[in-house]
Backbone bond lengths (Angstrom), bond angles and torsions (degrees), N, CA, C in turn:
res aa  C-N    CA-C-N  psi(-1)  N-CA   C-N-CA  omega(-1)  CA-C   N-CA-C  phi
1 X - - - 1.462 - - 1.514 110.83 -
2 X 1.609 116.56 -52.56 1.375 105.15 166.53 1.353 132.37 -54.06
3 X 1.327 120.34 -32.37 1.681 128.44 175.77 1.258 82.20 -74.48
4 X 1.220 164.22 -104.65 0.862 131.92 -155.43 1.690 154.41 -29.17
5 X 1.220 108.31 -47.48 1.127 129.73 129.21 1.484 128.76 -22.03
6 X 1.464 129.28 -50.84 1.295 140.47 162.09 1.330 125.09 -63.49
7 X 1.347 127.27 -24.31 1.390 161.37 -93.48 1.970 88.55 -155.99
8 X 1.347 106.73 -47.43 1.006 117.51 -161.03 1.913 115.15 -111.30
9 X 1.363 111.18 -18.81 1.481 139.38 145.98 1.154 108.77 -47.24
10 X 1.559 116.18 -60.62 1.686 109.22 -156.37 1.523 94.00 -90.41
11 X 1.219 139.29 -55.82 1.851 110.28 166.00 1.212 138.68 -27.33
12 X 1.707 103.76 -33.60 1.182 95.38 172.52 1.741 124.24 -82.35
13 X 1.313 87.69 -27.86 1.793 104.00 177.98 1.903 85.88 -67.34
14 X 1.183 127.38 -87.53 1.544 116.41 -178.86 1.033 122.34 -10.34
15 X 1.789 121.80 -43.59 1.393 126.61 -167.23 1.592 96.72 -90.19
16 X 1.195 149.58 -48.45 1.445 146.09 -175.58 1.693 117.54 -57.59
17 X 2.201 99.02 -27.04 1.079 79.82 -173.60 2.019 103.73 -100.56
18 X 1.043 103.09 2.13 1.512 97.58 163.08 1.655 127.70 -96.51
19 X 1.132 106.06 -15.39 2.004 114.19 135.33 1.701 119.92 -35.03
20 X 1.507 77.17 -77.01 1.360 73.88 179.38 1.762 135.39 -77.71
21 X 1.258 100.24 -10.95 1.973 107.73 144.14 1.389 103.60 -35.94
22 X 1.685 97.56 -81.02 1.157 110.04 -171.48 1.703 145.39 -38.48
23 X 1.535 81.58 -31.84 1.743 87.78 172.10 1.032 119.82 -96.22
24 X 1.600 119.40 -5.97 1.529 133.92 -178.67 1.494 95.12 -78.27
25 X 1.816 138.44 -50.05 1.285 125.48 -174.95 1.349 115.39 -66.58
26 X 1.621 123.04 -29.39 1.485 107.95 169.12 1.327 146.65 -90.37
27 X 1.709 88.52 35.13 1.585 119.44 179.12 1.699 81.72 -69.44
28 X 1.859 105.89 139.07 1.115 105.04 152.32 1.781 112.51 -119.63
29 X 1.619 101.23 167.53 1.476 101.85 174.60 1.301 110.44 -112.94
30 X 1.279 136.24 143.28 1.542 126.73 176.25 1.501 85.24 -144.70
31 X 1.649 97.25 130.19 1.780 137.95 163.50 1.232 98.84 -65.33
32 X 1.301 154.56 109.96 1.521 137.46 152.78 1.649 108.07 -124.84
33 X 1.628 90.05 136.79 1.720 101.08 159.94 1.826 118.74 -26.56
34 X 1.407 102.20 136.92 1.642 83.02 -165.36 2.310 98.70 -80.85
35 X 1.352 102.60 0.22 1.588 89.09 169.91 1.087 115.11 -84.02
36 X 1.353 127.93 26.49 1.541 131.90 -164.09 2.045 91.41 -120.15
37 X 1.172 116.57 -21.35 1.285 118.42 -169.72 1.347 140.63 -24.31
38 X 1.440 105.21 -58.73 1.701 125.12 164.71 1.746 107.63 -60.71
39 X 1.241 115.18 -36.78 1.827 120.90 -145.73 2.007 69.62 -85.77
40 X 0.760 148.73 -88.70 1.454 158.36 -61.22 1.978 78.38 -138.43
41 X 0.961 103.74 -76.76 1.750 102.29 166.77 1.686 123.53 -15.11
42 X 2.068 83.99 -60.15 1.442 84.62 178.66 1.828 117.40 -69.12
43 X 1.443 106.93 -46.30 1.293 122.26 178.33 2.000 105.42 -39.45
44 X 1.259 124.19 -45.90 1.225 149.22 -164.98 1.608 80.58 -74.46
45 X 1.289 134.59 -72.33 1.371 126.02 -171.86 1.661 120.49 -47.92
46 X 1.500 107.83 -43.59 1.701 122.70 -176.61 1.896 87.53 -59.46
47 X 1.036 106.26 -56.38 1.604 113.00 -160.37 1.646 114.46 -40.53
48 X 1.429 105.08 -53.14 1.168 138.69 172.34 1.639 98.23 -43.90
49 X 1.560 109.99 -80.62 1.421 99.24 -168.77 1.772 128.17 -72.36
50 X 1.403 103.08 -28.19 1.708 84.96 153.90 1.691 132.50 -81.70
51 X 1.287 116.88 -12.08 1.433 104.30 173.32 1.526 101.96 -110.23
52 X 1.273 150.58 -29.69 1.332 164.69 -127.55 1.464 136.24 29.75
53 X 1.657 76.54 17.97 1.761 100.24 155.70 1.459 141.51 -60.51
54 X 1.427 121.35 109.23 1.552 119.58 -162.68 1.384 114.75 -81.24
55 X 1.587 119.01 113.26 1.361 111.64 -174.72 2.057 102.59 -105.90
56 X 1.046 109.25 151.37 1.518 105.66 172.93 1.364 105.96 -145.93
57 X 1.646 103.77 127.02 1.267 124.46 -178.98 2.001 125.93 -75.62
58 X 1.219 114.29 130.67 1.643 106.10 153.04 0.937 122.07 -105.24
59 X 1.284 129.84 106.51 1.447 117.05 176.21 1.564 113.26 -99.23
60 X 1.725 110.85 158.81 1.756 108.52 -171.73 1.887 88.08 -179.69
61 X 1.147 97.29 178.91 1.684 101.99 169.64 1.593 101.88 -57.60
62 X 1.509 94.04 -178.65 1.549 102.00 -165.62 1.513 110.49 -112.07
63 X 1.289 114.59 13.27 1.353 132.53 -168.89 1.799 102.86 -121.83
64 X 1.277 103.71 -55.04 1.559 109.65 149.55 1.609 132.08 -30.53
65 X 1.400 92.22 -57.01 1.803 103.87 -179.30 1.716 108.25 -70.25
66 X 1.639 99.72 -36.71 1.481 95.68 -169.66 1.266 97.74 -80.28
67 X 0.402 156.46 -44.82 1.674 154.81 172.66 1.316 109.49 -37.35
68 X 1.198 118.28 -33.82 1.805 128.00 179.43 1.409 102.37 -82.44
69 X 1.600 115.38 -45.17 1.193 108.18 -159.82 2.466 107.89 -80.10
70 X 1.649 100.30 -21.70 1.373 87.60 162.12 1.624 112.68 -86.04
71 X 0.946 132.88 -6.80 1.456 123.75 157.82 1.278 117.51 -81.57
72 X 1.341 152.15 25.49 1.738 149.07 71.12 1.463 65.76 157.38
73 X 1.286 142.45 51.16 1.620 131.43 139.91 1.338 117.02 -31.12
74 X 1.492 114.50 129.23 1.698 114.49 157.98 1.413 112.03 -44.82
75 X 1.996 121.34 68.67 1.142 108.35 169.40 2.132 104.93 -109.46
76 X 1.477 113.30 -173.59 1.895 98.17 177.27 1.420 97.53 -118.71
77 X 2.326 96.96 -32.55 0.870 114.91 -142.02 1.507 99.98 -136.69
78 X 1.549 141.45 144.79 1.310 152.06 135.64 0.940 132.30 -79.87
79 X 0.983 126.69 155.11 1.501 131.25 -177.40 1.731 112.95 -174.52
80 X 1.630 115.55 104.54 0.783 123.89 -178.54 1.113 118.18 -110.23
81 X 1.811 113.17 170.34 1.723 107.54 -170.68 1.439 91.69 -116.83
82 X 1.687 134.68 35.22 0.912 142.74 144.28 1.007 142.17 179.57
83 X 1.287 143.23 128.65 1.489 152.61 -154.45 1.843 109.74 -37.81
84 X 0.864 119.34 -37.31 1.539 138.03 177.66 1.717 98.92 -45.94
85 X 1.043 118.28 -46.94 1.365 124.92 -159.31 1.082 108.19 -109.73
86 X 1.559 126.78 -10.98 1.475 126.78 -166.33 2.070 88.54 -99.34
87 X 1.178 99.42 -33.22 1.809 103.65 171.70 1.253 127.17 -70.04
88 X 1.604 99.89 -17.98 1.945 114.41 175.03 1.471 94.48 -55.21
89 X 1.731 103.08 -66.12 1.421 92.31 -158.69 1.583 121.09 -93.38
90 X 1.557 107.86 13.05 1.425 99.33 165.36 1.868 105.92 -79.93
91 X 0.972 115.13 -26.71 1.893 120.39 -173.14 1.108 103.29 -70.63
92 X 1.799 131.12 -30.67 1.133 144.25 162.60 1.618 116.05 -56.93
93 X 1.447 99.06 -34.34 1.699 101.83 167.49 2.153 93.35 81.19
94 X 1.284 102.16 12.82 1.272 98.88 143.00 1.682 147.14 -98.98
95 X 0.792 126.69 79.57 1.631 132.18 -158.96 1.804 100.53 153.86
96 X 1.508 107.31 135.20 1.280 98.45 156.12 1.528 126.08 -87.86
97 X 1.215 118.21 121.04 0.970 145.25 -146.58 2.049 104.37 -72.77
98 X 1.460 101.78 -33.87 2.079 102.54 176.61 1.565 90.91 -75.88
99 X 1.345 141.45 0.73 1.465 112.66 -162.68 1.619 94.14 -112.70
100 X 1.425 120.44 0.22 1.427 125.78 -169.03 1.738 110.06 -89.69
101 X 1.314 90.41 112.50 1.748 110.72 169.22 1.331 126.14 -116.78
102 X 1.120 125.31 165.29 1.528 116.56 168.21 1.642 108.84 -111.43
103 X 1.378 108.89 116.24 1.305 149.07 -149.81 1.754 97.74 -70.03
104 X 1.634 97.86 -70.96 1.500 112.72 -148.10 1.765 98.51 -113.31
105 X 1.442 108.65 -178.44 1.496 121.06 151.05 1.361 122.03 -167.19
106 X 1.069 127.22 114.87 1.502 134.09 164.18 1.608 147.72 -122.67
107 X 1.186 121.79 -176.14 1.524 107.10 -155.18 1.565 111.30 -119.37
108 X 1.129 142.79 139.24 1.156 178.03 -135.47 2.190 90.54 -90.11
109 X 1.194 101.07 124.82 1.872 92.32 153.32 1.436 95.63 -162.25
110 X 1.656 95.21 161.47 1.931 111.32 148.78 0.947 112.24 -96.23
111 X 1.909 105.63 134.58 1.271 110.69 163.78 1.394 117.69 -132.31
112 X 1.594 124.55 158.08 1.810 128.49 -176.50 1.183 98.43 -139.97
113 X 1.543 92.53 150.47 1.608 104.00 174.94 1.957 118.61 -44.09
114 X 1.399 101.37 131.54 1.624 87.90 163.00 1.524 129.64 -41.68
115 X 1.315 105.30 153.45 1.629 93.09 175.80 1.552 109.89 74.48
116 X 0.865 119.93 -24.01 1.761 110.68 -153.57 1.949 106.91 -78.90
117 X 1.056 134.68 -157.83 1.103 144.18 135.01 1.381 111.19 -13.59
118 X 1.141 116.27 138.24 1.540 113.26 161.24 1.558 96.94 -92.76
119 X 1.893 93.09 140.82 1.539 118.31 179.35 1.334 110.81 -121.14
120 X 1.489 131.48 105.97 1.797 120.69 -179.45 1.914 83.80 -99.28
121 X 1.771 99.18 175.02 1.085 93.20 156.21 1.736 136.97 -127.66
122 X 1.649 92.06 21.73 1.463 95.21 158.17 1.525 105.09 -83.18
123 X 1.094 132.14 -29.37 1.926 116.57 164.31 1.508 126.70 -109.30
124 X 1.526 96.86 58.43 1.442 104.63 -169.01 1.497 120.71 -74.80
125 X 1.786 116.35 -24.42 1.580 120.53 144.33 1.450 115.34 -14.94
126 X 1.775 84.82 -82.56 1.012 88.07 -167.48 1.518 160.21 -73.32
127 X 1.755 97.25 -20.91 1.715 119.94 164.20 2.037 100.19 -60.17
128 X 1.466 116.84 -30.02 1.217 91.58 -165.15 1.234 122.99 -97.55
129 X 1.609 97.06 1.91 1.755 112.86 144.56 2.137 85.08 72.88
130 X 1.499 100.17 -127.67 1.311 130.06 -149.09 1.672 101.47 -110.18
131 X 1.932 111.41 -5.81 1.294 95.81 177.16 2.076 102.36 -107.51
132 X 1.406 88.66 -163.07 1.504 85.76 -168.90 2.033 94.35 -108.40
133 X 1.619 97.31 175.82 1.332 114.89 178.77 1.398 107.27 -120.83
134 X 1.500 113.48 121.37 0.855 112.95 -160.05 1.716 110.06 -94.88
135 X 1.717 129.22 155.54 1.214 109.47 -174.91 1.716 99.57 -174.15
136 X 1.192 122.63 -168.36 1.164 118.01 160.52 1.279 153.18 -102.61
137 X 1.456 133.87 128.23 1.357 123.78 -125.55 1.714 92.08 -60.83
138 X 1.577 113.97 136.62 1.702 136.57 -161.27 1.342 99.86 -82.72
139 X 1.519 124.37 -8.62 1.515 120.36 -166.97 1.460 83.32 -113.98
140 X 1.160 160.86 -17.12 1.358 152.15 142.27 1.573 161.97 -66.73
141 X 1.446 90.70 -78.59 1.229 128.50 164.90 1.673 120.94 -69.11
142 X 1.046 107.07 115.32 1.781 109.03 -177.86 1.202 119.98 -41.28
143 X 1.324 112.52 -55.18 1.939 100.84 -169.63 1.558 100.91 -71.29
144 X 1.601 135.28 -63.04 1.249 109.99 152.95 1.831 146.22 11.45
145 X 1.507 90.53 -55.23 1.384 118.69 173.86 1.359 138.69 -53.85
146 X 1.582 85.48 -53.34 1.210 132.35 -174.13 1.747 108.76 -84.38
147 X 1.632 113.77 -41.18 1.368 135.15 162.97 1.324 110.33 -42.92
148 X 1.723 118.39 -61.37 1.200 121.44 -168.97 1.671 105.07 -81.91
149 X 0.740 143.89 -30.27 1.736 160.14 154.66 1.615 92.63 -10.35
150 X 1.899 95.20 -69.29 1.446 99.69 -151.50 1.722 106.64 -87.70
151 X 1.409 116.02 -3.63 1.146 130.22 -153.64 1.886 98.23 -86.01
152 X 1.134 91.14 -39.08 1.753 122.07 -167.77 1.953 100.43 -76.75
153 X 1.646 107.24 -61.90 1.216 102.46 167.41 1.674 122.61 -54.01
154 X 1.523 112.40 -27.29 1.627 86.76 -174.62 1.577 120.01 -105.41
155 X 2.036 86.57 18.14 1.721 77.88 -173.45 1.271 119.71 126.53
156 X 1.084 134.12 -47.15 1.586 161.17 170.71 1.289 127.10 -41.03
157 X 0.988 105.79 -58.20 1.921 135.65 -171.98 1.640 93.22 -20.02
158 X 1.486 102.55 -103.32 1.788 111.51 165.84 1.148 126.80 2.60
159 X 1.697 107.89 -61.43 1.653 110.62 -176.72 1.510 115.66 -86.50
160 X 1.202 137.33 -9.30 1.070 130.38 158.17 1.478 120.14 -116.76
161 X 1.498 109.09 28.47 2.187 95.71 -174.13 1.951 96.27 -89.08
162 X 1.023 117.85 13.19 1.749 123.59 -177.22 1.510 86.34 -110.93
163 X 0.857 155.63 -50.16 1.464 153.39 174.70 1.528 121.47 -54.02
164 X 0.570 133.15 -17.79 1.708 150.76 168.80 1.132 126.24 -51.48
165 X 1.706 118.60 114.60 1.609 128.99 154.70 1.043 121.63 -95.45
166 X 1.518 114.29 94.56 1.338 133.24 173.74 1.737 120.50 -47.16
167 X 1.194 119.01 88.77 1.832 106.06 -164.51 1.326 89.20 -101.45
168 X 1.676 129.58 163.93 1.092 153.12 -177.08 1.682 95.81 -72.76
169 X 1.187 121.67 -34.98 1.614 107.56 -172.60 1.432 82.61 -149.66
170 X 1.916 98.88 -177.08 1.189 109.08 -174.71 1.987 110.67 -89.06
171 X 1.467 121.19 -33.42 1.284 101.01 154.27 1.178 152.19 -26.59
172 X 1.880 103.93 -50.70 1.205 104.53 165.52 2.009 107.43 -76.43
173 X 0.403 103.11 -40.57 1.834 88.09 164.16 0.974 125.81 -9.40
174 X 1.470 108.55 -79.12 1.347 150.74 174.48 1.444 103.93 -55.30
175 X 1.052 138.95 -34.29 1.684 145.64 -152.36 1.739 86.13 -95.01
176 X 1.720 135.13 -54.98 0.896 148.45 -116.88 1.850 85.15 -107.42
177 X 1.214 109.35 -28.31 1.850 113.81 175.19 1.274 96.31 -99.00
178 X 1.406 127.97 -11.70 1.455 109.55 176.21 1.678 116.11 -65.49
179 X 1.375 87.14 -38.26 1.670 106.35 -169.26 1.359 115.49 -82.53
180 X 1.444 111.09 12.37 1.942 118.10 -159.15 1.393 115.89 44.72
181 X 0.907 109.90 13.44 1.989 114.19 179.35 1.481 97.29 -76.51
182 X 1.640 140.15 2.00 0.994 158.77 153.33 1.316 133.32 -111.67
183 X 1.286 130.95 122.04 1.650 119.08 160.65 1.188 129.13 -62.27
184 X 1.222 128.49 -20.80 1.490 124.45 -172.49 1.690 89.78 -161.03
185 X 1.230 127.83 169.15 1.712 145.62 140.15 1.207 118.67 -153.33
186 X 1.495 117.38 149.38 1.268 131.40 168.96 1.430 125.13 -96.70
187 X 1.400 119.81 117.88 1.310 142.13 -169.84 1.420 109.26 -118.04
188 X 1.501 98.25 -177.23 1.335 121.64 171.38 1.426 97.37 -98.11
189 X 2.051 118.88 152.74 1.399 133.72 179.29 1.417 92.90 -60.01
190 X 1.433 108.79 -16.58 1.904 88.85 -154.48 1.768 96.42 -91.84
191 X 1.187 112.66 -14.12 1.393 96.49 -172.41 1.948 112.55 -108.01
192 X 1.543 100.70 1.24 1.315 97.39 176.58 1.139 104.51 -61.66
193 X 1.613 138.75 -72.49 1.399 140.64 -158.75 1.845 105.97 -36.34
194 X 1.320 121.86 -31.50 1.616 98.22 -166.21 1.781 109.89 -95.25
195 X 1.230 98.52 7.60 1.691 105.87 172.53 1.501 86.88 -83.04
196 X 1.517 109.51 127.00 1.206 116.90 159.32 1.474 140.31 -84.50
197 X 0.840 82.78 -4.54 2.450 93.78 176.22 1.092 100.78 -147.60
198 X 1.882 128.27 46.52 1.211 131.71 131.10 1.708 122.11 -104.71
199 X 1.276 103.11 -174.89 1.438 89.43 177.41 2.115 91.72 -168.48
200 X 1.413 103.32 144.11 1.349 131.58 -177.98 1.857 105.36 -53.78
201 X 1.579 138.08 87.22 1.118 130.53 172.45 1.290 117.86 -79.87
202 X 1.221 124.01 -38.36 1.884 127.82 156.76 1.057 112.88 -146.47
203 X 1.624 118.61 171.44 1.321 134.90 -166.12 1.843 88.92 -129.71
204 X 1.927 98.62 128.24 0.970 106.25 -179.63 1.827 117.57 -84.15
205 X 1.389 105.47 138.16 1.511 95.19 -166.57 1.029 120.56 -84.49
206 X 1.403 115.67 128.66 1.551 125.03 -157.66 1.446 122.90 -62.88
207 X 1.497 109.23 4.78 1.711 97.30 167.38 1.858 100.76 -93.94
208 X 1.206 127.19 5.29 1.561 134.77 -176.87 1.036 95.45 -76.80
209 X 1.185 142.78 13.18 1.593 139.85 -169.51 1.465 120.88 171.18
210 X 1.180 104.39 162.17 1.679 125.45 -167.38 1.902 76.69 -63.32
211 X 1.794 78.55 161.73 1.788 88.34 161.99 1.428 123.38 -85.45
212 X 1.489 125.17 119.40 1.332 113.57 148.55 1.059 162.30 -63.12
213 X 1.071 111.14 91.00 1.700 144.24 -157.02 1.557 96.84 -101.39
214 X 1.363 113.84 162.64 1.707 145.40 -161.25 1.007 99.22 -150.03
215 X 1.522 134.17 81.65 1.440 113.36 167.71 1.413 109.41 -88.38
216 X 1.443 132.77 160.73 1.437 133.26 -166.25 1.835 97.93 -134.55
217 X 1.613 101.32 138.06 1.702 96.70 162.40 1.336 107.71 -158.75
218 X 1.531 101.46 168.99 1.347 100.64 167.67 1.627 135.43 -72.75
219 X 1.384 137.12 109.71 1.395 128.79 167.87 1.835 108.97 -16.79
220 X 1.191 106.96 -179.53 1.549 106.88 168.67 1.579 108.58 -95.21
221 X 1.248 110.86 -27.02 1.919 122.90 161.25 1.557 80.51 -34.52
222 X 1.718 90.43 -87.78 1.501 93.38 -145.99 1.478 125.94 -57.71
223 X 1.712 120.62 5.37 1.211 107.44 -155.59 1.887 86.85 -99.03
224 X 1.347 133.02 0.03 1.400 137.40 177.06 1.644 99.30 -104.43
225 X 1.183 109.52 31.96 1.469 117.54 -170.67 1.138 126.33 -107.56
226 X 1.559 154.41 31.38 1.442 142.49 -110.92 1.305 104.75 -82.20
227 X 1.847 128.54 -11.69 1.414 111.95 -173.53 2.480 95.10 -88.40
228 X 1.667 113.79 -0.68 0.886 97.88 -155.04 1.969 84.10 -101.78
229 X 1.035 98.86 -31.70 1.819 97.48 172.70 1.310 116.21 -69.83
230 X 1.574 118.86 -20.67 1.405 115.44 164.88 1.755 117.60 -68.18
231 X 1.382 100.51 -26.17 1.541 95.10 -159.80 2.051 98.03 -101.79
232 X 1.617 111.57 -8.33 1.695 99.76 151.68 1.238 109.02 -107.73
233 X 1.096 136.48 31.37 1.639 143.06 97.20 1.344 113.38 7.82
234 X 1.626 88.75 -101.82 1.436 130.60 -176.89 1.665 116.19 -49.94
235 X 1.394 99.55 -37.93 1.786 116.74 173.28 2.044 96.69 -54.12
236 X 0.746 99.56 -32.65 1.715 104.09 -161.28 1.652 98.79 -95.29
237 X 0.753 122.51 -16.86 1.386 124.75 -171.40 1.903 120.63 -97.94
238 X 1.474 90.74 171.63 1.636 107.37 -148.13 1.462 95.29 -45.39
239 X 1.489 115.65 -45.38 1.192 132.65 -160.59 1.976 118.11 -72.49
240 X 1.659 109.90 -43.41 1.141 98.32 147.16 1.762 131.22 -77.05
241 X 0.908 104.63 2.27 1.921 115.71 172.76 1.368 103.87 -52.47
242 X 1.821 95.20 -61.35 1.500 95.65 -179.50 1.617 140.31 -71.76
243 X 1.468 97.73 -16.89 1.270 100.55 170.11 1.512 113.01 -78.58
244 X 1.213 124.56 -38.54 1.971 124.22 177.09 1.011 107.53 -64.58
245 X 1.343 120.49 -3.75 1.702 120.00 -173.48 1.373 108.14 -97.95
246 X 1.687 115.93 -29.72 1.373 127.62 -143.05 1.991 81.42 -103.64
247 X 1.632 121.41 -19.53 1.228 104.31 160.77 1.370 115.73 -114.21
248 X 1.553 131.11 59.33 1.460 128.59 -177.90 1.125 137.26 83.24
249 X 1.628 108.98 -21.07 1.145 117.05 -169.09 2.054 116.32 -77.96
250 X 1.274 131.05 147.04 1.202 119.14 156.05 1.324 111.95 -97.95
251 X 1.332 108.13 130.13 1.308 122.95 155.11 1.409 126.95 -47.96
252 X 1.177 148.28 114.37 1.238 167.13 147.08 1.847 96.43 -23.00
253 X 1.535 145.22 103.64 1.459 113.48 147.24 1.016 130.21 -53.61
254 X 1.621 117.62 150.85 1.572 117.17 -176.03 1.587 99.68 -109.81
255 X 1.639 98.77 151.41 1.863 84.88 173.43 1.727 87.41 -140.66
């Protein structure tokens, strides 16, 4: 009865510890733009409870990540906040390249602390006087990019490129007008709302700039990955639709 008993211990110990193999490989990793943060978190939570697949996010600029992700980073998954960077690392021959779509889309604004100064942005020189505009560094970082894009088309560029807080991403942007340690910054629509003592002064018009697009793919890790192709699956689907929607974002259709 005891050999038996023993007999019947170690299967089960055998069986718990190849479970838990098992649930350790369908850990996924996903690279994402850090303006993707809240949407992608939550999306990462839905994911979790219908399949009980563990996904864990890095978020950082998108020039940052790619840069990690062709230096063979533990990434499955990319996700950039613009095409520029999602092409770094396909030329790099990192990412599989049939699983690459463009995910998301969003829109360009200025924003200043409540209360503060009034900031328009046909006289954006000049309201910001002697302080700086805060944004993301323009030689990197997408919205930055995208900042100077539209900044240049309407005229601007010149009078404010000496005024400038270069932040590593667009959060800190956004973080840097939260705190008035800025007069004005340029963000994404989707990330103005969670600064709390800023507020939206214009929306930049979308022919001032390239389109903002998110394309998303699998690493080459992740593309031999089945818990990481299940979960940009799910990125594409009805169910994350509604969450990128429910923070600003437009969804890209896929066909």
């Amino acid at each position: 009865m005891r050999h038996h008993f023993k007999i019947l211990f170690l299967c089960l110990f055998l069986w718990a510890l190849q479970a838990t193999a098992s649930h350790a490989s369908e850990r996924v990793m996903i690279f994402a733009a850090a303006s993707t943060t809240d949407a992608v978190n939550q999306a990462i939570a839905a994911f979790k409870e219908q399949t009980g697949i563990i996904a864990v996010a890095s978020f950082a600029g998108s020039g940052a990540l790619a840069k990690q992700v062709v230096a063979d980073a533990p990434a499955d998954i990319f996700l950039s906040a613009n095409t520029r960077w999602m092409d770094f690392a396909e030329q790099n021959a990192a990412i599989d390249t049939k699983s690459r779509r463009n995910l998301l889309a969003n829109r360009l604004v200025l924003i200043a602390p409540k209360g503060g100064n009034s900031i328009a942005l046909n006289t954006l020189a000049a309201d910001l006087g002697d302080n700086r505009l805060s944004l993301g560094d323009p030689d990197h970082v997408p919205a930055g990019i995208y900042a100077k894009q539209a900044l240049e088309n309407l005229g601007l560029w010149e009078s404010v490129k000496n005024k400038l807080a270069r932040m590593s991403n667009v959060r800190s942007a956004l973080t840097l007008v939260d705190r008035s340690e800025a007069a004005a910054g340029i963000v994404y629509a989707t990330d103005a709302p969670i600064a709390k003592h800023t507020e939206i002064v214009a929306v930049f018009p979308p022919e001032s700039h390239a389109p903002i697009l998110y394309p998303v793919a699998l690493t080459l890790k992740g593309a031999k990955k089945p818990a990481a192709q299940k979960f940009l699956h799910f990125l594409t689907g009805e169910q994350a639709r509604a969450i990128f929607e429910r923070y600003g974002f437009s969804p890209v259709e896929q066909h």
